[in-house]
N, C-alpha and C positions, 0 to 999 in steps of 0.2 A: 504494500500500500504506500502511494505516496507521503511525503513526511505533512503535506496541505491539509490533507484528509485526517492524520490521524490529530493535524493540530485543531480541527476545527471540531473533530470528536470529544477533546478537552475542552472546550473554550462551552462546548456545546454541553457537557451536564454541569457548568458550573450556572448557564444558562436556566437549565432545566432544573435547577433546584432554589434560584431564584424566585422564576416564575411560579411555581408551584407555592413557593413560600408566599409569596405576595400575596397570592390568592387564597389560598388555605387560610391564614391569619384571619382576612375578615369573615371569614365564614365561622369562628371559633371564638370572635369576641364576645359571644354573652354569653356560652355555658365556661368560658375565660373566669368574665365578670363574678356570674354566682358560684363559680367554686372556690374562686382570690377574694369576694367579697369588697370587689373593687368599684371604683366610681368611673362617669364616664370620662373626666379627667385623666385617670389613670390609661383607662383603655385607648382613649386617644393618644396618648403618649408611648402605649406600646406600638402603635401605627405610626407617630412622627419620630421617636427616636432612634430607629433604623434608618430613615431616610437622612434626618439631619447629621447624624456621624458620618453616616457614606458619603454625602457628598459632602462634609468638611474637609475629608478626608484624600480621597479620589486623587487631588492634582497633585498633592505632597507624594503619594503616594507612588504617581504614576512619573514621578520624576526620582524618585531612589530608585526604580525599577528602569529605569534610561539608565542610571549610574554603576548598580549592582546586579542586574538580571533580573530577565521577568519571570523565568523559572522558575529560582528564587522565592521570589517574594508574591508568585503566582499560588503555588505549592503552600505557604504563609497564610494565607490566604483562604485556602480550602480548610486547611487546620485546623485558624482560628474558625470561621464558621459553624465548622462541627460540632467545635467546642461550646460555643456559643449556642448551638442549637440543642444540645444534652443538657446546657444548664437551663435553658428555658426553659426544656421540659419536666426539670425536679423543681424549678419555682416556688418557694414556698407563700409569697406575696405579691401581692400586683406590681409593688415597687422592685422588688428583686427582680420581676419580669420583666419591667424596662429596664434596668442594668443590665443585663442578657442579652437584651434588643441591641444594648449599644457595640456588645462585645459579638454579634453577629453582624452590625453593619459594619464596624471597622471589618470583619473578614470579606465583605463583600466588596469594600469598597478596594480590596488588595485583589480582588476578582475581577471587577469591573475596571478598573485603574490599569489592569492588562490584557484583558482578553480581546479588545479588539486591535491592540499593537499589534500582540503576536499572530493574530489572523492577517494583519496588513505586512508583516514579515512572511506569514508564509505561503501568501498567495502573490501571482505575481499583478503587476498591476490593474491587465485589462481582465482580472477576474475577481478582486475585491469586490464588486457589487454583487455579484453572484455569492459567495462567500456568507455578506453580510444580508444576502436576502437567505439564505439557507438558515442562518442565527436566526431570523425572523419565526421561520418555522417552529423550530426547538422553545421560542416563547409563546408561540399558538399553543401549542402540543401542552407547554407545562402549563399554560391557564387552564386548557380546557382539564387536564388530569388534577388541576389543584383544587377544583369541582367538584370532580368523581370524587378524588380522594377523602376533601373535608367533608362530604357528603358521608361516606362509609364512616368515616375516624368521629365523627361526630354524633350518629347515630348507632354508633356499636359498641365504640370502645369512649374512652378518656380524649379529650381537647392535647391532653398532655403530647399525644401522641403524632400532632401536625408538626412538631419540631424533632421528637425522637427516633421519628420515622430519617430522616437527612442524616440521622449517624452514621449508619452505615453505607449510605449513597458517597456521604464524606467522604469515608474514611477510603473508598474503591477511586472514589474521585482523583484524589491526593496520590494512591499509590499509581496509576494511569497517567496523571501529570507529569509526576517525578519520572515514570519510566518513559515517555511520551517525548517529552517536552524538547527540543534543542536547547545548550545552552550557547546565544547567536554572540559574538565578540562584536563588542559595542563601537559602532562607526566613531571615528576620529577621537579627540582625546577626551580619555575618563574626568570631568571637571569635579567640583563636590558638589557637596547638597549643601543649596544655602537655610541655614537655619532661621537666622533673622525673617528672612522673606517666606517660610514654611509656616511660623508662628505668627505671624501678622493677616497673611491670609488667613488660615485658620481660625483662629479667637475671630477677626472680622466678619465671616462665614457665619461661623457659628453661633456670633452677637446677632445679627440681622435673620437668621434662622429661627433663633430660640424667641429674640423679642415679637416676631410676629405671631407663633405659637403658644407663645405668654399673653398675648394681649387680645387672642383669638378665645384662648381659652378661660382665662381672668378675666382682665379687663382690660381697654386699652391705656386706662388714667393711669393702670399700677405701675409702681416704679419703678420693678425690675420690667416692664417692659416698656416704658422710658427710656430705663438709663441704655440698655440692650441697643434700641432703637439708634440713639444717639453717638453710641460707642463705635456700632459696626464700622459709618462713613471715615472716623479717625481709622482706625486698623486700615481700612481700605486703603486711605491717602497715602500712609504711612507705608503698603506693602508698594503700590504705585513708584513713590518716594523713590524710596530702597531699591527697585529695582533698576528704576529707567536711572538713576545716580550712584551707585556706592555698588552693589552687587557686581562681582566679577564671573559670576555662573547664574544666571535669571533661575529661580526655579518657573518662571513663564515669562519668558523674553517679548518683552511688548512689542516688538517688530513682527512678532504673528499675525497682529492684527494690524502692519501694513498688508498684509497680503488680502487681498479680496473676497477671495476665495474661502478662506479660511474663517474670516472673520463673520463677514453677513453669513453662513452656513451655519457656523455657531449661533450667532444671535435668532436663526431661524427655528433649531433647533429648541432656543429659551422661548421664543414664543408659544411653536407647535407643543409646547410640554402642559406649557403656563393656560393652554388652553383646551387641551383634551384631555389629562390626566382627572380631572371632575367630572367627566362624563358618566364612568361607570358608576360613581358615589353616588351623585344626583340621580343617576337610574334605576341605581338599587333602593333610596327613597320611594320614589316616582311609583316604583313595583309592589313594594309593601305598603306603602299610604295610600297609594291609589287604587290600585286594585289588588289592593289586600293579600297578596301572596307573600309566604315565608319567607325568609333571607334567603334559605337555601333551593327555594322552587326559585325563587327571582333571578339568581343566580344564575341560571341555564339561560337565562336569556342574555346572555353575556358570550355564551358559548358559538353562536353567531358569529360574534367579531372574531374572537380568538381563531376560528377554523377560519372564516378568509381570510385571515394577517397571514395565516399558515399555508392554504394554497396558492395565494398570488404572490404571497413573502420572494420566493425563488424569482417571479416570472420581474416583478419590479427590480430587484438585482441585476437582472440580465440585461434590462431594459435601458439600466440603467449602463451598466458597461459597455451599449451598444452608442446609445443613443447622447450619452453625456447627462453626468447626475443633475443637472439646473431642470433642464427638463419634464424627466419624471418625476423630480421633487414639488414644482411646480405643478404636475397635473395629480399627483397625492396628497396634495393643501386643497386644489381645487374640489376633489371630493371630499375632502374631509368639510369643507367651510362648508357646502351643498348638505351634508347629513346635519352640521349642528345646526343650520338652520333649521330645516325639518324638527329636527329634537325641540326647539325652539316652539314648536308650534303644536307641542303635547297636548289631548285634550284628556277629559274625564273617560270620553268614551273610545279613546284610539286603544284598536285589538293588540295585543301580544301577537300575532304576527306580523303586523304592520312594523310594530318595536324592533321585534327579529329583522326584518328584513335593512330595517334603516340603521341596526349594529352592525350588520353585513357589510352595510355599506362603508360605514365606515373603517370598518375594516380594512377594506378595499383601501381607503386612504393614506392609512397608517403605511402599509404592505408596499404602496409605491415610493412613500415621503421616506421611511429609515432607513433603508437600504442606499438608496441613493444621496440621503444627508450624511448619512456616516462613510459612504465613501468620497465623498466632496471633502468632508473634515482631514479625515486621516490622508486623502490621496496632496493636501497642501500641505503637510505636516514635513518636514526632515526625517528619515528614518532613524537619524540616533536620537531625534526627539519621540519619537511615537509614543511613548507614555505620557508625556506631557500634553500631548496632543489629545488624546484618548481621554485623559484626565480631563483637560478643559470642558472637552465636548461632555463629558458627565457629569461636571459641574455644572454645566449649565440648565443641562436638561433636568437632572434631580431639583435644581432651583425650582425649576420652571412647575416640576412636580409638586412639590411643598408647598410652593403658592396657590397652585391648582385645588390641593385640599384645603386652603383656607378659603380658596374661593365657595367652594363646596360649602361649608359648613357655615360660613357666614350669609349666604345665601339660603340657607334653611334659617337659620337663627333667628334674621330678619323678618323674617315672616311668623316664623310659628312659636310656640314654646320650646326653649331650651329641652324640658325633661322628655319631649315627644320627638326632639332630634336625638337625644341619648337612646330613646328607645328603637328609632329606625337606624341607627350608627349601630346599635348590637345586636337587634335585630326579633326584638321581643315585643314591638306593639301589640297589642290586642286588638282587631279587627284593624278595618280602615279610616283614614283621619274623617272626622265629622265635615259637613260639607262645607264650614266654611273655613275651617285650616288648609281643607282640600284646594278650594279657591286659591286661598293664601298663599299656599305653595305651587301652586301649578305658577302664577303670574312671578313669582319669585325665582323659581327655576327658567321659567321664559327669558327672564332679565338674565340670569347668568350664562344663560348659553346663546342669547345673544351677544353678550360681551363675548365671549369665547370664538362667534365667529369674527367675530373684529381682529381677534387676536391673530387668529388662522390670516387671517388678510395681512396681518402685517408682517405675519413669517412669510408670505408669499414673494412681499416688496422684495425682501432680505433675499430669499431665494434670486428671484427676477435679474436683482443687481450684483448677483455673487463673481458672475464670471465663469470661464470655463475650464480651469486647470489642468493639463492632464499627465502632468509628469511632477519630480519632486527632484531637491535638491542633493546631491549626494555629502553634502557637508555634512559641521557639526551644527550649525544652527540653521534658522529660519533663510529660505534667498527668496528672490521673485523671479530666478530662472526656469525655466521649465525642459528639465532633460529627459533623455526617455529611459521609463520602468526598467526594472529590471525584471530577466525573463524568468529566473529560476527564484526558488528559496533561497535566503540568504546561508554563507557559509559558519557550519557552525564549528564551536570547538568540543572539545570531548565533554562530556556531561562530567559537572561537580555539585548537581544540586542547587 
């Protein structure tokens, strides 16, 4: 077997144990709840503290892995997760459960901070989109399995068991990487890791992460998310600062974002995130308030999207490597902006098939838009930067996720009572909302997912003016030359782990 295939088989159950977790989670937050005796405070924080370490995390991350191996710190990575996912499962209290969370997203974010480097290392260039549309698949497959799964695990055994089940998926995972993996000798010279600039992003990240989370969840007047709010823009300046003056190795060399290409595809990416990641929150509302179905029947209607992100995943990939990623990224916003409109125009009496068909559809959007965004990112990237690259692009887009469920939930807030959004967030209402919270939220979710296509439109501009890239620099940093791919996988040196 080619070394392409067996790296995109790794890259692919770290894929598939992600998505499955994602999924699984909400479906296990309220028999969670009454077994932790937890609040929905807590339970929400088990859903944003995985996200908010991962993407703190991700671009540091994704830059020791440029320095020291993504093997390495790929393999780190599965580890920790596991680890992370055994201790979730003995949890003794909702708060130890988010402690857990965090020590599963830092593993993830040692996962995601590489797996698509080392796909853009071991494909050659005019087949990254293909590649990254095949990854697309593997996240269809694990939504729709993280379904079945929390469906069985929920009704037969213990909740405990949506994380203890990833032990041993881990632990096969990790030995398959280690024996899998190339270890590839780092283009041009080993520079360090700058730390100053590592911890500035960071704290900065994770001030403007947490204060919006804080003030989502508390209040906005409270002070730690005041001061949160306030604090992020300094760290920001200050990482800015540092790097464009005093750093002698950028841990993200701002001349990335002279490049075109690179930069609108990124910021397209923070939109596309910032504005579909609510979709399926708000739906799973939408399904239980509205017409009354469990978390876990509403669910299914989800399985829709997942199955054509998974069959057209590959075809957008392809499409995109034939035809140039601006394009199909372009016409994967155009459908995606087309379904949240429709979404937009939910009524009392629209069927569950009609639903089904317009998650399809959207489907269909996503399947065109990430494959060919993620190869626009990475194909502008430097090869000895690829982590950093890969990084950015995660950063961005988990941003754009975190915001996306704040969009979600403040948007239910606004309209209905708090304790009646805790109970469709875990999934325990009793019958359907009375008809005029029902009111309340149908026009409240209209307003959010019409913002959302606004948003799709404005990742669109970004797409439109990205440019066309189609080669990378063989340096150690960022150029705006365009040379051509290389044909083979890169040259590796003998495996040390």
């Amino acid at each position: 077997m080619e070394y392409k295939w067996k790296a995109l088989s790794v890259t692919s159950l770290g894929a598939l144990m992600a998505a499955v977790d994602s999924t699984v989670v909400l479906l296990a937050l309220f028999p969670m709840a009454a077994d932790l005796k937890s609040d929905f405070v807590t339970m929400t924080w088990v859903v944003i503290a995985y996200l908010v370490v991962n993407t703190a995390l991700v671009l540091s991350l994704g830059r020791l892995a440029d320095l020291y191996g993504r093997k390495r710190l790929y393999n780190i990575g599965f580890a920790i997760f596991t680890a992370g996912s055994a201790l979730c499962g003995l949890a003794p209290t909702g708060l130890t459960l988010v402690a857990f969370r965090v020590v599963q997203g830092a593993g993830a974010a040692l996962i995601t901070s590489n797996a698509f480097a080392i796909l853009s290392e071991a494909f050659p260039r005019n087949e990254t989109g293909r590649a990254f549309g095949l990854q697309a698949v593997v996240w269809g497959l694990g939504n729709v399995l993280g379904i079945i799964l929390g469906g069985v695990i929920i009704t037969f055994t213990s909740w405990r068991w949506i994380f203890l089940i990833n032990v041993p998926i881990g632990i096969f995972a990790t030995a398959w990487a280690y024996r899998t993996l190339r270890t590839v000798k780092p283009l041009g010279q080993r520079g360090s890791f700058d730390v100053p600039a590592a911890a500035a992003f960071t704290t900065g990240l994770l001030s403007l992460l947490v204060g919006i989370s804080w003030g989502l969840l508390y209040a906005w007047h409270d002070a730690i998310t005041i001061g949160a709010l306030l604090l992020s823009p300094v760290l920001f300046a200050a990482f800015v600062a540092w790097e464009a003056k005093y750093s002698k190795d950028p841990i993200l060399d701002l001349a990335f974002f002279k490049n075109r290409t690179f930069a609108f595809s990124t910021f397209a990416a923070l939109f596309q995130s910032l504005a579909f990641f609510s979709v399926n929150f708000l739906l799973l509302f939408y399904l239980e308030g509205i017409a009354g179905l469990s978390v876990l029947t509403a669910s299914y209607l989800i399985v829709p999207f997942a199955v054509a992100g998974a069959i057209i995943g590959p075809l957008g990939g392809a499409l995109s490597d034939r035809f140039g990623f601006r394009r199909i990224s372009a016409v994967g916003l155009l459908i995606t902006s087309g379904s949240l409109f429709l979404f937009s125009r939910l009524m009392v009496n629209t069927t569950l098939l009609q639903i089904g068909a317009l998650e399809a559809f959207s489907g269909v959007g996503l399947a065109f838009f990430w494959p060919s965004n993620t190869s626009a990112i990475m194909s502008s990237t430097p090869p000895a930067k690829y982590g950093v690259g890969s990084g950015a692009m995660n950063t961005f887009r988990n941003t754009g996720m975190i915001l996306s469920f704040a969009l979600s939930l403040t948007a239910a807030t606004a309209v209905i009572p708090a304790r009646i959004v805790y109970q469709l967030f875990i999934g325990n209402l009793s019958g359907k909302l009375s008809p005029a919270y029902a009111s309340a939220y149908l026009s409240g979710q209209s307003f959010a997912f019409e913002i959302s296509t606004s948003l799709v439109l404005v990742a669109l501009v970004f797409v439109l003016l990205s440019g066309e890239r189609r080669g990378w620099s063989r340096g150690d940093g960022p150029s705006h030359e365009s040379v051509p791919a290389p044909a083979d996988a890169p040259v590796a040196a003998p495996d040390s782990g």
